[in-house]
C-alpha positions in Angstrom: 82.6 60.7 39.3 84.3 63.8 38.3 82.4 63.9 35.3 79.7 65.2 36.7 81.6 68.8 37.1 84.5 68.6 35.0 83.5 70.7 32.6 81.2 73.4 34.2 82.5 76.9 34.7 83.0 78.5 37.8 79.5 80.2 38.6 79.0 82.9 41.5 76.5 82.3 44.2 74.9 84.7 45.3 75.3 85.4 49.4 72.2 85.0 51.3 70.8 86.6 53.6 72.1 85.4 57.2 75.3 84.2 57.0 77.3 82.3 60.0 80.6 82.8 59.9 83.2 80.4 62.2 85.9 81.4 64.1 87.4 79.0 63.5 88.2 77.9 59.8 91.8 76.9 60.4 94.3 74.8 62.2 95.4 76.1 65.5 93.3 78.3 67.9 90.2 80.4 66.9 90.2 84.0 65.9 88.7 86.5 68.6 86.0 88.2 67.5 86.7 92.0 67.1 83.2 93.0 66.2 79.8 92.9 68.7 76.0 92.9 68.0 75.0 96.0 65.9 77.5 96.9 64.5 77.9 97.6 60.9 80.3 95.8 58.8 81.6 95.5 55.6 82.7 93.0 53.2 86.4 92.5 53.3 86.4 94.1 57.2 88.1 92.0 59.6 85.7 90.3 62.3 88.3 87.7 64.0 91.6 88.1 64.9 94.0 86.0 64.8 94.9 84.4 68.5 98.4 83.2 68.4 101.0 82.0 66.2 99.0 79.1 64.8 95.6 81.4 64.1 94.5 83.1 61.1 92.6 86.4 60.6 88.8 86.0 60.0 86.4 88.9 57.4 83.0 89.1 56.7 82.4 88.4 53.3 79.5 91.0 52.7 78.2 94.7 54.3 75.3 94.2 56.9 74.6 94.2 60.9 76.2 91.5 63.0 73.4 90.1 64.9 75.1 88.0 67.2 77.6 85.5 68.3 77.1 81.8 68.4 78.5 78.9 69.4 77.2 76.5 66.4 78.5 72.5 64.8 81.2 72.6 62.4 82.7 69.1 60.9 84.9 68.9 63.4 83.0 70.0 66.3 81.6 73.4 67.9 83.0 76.7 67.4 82.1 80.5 68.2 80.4 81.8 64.7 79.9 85.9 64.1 76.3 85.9 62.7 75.7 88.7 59.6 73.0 90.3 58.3 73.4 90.5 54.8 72.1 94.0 53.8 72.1 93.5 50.2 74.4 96.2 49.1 78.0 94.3 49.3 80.2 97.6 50.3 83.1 96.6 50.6 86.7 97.5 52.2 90.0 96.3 50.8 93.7 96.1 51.7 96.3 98.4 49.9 97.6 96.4 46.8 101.2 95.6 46.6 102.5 96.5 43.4 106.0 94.7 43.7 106.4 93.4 47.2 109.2 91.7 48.8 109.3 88.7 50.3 108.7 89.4 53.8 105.9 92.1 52.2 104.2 89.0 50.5 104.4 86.7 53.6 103.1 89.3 55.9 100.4 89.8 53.5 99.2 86.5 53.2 98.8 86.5 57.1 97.1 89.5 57.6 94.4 88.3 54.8 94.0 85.1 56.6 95.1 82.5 53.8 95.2 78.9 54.9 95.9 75.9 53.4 92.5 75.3 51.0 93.1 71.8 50.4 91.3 70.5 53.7 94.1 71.1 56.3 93.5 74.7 57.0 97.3 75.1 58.4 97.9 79.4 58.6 99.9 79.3 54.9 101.8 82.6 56.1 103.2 80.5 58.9 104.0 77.6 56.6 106.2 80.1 54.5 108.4 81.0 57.8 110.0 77.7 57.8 112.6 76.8 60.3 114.6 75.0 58.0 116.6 75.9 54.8 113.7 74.8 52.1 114.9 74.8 48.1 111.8 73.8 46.3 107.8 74.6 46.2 105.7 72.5 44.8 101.8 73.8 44.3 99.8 70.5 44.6 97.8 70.3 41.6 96.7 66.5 41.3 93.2 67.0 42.7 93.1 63.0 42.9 90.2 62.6 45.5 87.2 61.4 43.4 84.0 64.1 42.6 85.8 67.5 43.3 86.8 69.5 40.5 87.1 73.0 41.9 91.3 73.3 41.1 90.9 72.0 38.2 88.6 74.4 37.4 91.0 77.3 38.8 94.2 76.5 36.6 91.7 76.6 33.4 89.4 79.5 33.8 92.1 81.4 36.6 95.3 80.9 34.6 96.6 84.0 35.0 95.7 84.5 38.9 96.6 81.0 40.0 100.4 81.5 38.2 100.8 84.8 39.7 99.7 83.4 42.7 101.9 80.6 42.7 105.0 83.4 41.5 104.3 85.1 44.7 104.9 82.5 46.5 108.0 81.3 45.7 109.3 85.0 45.8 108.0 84.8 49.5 110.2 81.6 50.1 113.4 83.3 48.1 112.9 80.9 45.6 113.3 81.5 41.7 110.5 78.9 40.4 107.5 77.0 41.1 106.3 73.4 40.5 102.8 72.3 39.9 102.1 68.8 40.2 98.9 67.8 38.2 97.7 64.5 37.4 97.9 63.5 33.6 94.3 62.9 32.8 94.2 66.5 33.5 94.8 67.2 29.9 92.8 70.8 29.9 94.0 71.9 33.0 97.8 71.3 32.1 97.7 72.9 28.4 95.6 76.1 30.1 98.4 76.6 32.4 101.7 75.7 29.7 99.6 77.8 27.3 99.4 80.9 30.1 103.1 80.2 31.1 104.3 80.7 27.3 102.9 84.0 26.6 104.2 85.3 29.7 107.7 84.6 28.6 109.3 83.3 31.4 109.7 79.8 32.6 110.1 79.8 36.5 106.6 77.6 36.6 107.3 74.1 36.0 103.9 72.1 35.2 104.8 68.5 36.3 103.0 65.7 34.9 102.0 62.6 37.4 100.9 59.4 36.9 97.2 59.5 37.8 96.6 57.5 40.8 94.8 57.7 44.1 96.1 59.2 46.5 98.8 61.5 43.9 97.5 64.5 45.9 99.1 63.3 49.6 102.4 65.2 50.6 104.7 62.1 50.8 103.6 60.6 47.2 103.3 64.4 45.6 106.8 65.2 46.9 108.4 62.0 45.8 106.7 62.0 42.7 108.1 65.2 41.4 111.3 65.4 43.2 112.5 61.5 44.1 112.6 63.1 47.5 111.1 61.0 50.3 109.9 62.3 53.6 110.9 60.4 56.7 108.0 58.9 58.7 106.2 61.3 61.1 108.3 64.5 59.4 107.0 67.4 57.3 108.0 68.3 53.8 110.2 70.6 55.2 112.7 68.1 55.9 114.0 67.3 52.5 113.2 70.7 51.5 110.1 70.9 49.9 107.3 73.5 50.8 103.5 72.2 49.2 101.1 74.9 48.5 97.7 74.1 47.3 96.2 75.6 43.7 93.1 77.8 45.7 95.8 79.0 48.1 98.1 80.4 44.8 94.7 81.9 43.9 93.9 83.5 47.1 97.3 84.9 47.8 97.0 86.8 44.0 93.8 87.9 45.4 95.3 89.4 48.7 98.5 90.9 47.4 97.5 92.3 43.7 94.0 93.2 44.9 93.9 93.7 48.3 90.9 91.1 49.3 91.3 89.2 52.0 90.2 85.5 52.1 86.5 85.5 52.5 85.0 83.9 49.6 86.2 80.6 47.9 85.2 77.9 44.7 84.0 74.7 45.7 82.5 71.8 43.6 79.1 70.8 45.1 78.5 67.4 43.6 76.9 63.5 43.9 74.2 61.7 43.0 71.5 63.5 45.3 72.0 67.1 44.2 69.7 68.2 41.7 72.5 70.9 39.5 75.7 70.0 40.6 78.4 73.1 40.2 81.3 74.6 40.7 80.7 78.0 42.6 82.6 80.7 44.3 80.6 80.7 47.7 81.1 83.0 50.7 82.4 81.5 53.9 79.6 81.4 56.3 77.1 80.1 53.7 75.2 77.4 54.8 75.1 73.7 53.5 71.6 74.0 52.7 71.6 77.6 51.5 74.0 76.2 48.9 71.7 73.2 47.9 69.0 75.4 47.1 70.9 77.0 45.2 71.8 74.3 43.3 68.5 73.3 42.8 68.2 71.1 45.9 68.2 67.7 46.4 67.6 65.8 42.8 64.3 64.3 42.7 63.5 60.2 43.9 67.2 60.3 45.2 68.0 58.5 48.4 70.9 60.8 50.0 72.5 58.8 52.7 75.5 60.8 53.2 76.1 64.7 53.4 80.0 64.9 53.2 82.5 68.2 53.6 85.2 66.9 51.1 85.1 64.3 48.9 84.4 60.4 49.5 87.7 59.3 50.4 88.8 61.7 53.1 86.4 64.0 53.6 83.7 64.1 57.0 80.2 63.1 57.3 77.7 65.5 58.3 74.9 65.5 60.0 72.7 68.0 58.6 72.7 71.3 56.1 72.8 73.6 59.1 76.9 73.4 59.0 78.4 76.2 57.6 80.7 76.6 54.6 84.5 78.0 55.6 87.8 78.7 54.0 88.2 74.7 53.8 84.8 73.7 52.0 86.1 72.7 49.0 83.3 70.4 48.2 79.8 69.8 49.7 79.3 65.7 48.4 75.8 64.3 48.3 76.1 60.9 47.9 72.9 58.3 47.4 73.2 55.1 48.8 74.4 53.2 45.5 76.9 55.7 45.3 78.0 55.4 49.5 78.2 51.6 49.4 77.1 51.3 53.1 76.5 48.7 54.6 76.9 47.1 58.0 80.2 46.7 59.5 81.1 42.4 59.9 84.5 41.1 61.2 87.6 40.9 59.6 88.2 38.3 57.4 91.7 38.8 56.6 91.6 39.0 52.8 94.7 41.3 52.8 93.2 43.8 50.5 94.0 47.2 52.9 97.5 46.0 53.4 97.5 45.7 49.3 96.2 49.4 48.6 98.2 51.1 51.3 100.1 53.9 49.8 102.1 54.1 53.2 102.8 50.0 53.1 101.2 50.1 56.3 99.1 46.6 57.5 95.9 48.8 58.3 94.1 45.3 59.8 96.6 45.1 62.6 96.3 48.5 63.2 92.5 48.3 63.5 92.9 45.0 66.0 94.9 47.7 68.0 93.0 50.1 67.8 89.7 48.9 69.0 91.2 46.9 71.6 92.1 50.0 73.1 96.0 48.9 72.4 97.8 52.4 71.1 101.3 51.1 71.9 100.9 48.3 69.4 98.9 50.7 67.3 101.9 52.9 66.8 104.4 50.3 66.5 102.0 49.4 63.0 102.4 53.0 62.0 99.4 54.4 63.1 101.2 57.8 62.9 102.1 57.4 59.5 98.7 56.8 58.2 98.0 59.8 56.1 94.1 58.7 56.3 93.7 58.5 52.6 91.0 56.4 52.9 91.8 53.4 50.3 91.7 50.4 52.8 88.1 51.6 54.2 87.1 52.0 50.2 88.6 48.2 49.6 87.4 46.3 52.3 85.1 43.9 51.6 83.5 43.6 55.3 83.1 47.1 55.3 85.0 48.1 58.4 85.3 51.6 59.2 89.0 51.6 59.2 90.3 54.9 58.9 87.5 56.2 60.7 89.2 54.2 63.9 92.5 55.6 62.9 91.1 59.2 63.2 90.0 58.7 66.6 93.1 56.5 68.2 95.3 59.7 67.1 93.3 62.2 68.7 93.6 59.6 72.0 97.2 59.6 71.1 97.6 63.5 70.9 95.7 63.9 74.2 97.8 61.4 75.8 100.7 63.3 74.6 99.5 66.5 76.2 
């Protein structure tokens, strides 16, 4: 599956001419546009502010007219977009480098450029570094285990130098004096790029970590235990024994922002499956859209039946309904899967084969859970674990009826956070 990108360098894609930026690219509450229709703007100019502690800042990733603002679909549902103008000349307006920040310098920076989490979550990185309790260890979460994307990888081989100056900067932030990167062991170009890098600099405060490769290696609980032994306590961040996880694009992104003084407006994503006619690895500006980026890639591959149009990769990653979505500070990979490569098929009752219970990482009994679930039953839904489902996917993947099993997990904990409230 990865094969199909595993070995093609990073390419640039051009921006195109209307962009649609969100408002929203983050965990927490959306930005509030600064900027109205007309005005001029500039790459690297600040168009949302951050609302809130849990917000992040929102840029314009090229120089043009903003022609509106629009309320348009996003995976996760509707949110305010800032619509550009691309004018073709990419002017651009930068932040003041750092030369040798502290660590509230570095911290402070990463929140002004609006840097997230870019593994899928999105959670304001800058507030992630503020931790309310004592942490001792950062681990940058290099496994990259979800099948098809490649776009990390990718970074530590052709951005070795960014990505570990990246990841230096954030341990300084934390007060820390080194760094762990966790990458799965079939990685084998990926981890001598980054020990080769680490040598010539001549210190050793980056500790490349070697896991068993394994799906899901990339989820907090397993990545923590696997390098540390440490084991977080059900429903509890890695904060709690310590541990603060960073993902490889974010170490990227924060070089970006403090050395360079861009902001977080343009990211690499692998754009990959069996119905995309040149699949890649490009740096694409947020606010490109899903079909701007499969023409770019040559469109969709010729005789292929694409069944599924997926933000993320097979396993956790959310269906789409169409190309008119827009590409954000989380895209990390647009999947076009065919229908031998989706395995879909219509949902039948359970027959109780055990298999989910067998592949949960969490040792959860996901059939019981589903029962629950559908029957409207939280209570008993929780008491299975519900909330400790990290939704990685494997018991959907397994079963044999083909039950849309995490997909019902999803949903019960967004009833269970609204009941909450």
């Amino acid at each position: 599956m990865k094969e199909q990108t595993a070995d093609l360098r990073v390419a640039t894609m051009p921006a195109p001419q209307t962009l649609y930026v969100p408002l929203s690219q983050h965990i927490g509450k959306p930005a509030v546009a600064v900027v109205s229709p007309g005005q001029r703007v500039k790459a690297g100019e600040i168009i949302g502010q951050a609302d809130g502690a849990i917000s992040s800042n929102v840029y314009s990733p090229v120089s043009g007219v903003v022609k509106g603002i629009e309320k348009r679909p996003t995976p996760t549902g509707k949110a305010e977009h800032v619509v550009i103008e691309n004018d073709g000349l990419y002017e651009e307006t930068r932040l003041e480098p750092l030369a040798d920040p502290t660590p509230g310098q570095i911290t402070d920076r990463i929140t002004l450029a609006g840097i997230v989490g870019l593994g899928g979550a999105g959670f304001p990185t800058g507030v992630k570094l503020k931790s309310p309790v004592p942490v001792d260890t950062l681990i940058i979460n290099g496994a990259e285990c979800e099948p098809y994307i490649t776009c990390d990888t990718r970074i530590m081989i052709e951005y070795a130098r960014e990505f570990v100056s990246g990841a230096r900067m954030l341990y300084k932030s934390l007060g820390l004096d080194k760094v762990y990167v966790g990458i799965e062991d079939n990685k084998r170009a990926a981890i001598s790029a980054l020990n080769e890098y680490i040598e010539k600099s001549g210190t050793h405060d980056v500790i490349v970590t070697e896991l068993p490769t394994k799906y899901p290696q990339g989820a907090e609980k397993q990545l923590v235990y696997g390098v540390t032994g440490r084991i977080i306590p059900v429903g509890a961040l890695p904060s709690a024994v310590g541990v603060v996880v960073a993902n490889v694009h974010t170490a990227l992104s924060t070089y970006y922002a403090v050395a360079e003084g861009v902001p977080l407006y343009k990211r690499i994503m692998t754009v990959t499956g069996g119905g995309i006619e040149k699949p890649a690895n490009l740096w694409v500006s947020t606010g490109t859209l899903y079909n701007d980026v499969i023409e770019y890639c040559g469109g969709l591959k010729e005789g292929a039946r694409v069944v599924k149009m997926i933000n993320g990769g097979p396993m956790m990653g959310t269906a789409v309904s169409g190309g008119t979505i827009a590409c954000t500070k989380t895209t990390g990979c647009l999947l076009l899967m065919t229908d031998e490569e989706a395995f879909t098929g219509k949902p039948s009752p359970c027959i109780n084969c055990g298999r989910c219970a067998r592949v949960c990482p969490m040792r959860l009994m996901p059939m019981y859970i589903d029962l629950y679930t559908r029957s409207g039953d939280i209570d008993n839904a929780v008491k299975y674990g519900l909330a400790n489902c990290i939704e990685c996917g494997s018991c959907t993947y397994i079963c044999p009826a083909k039950r849309t099993l995490v997909q019902s997990f999803r949903l019960a904990k967004k009833q269970l956070k609204g009941r909450k409230k």
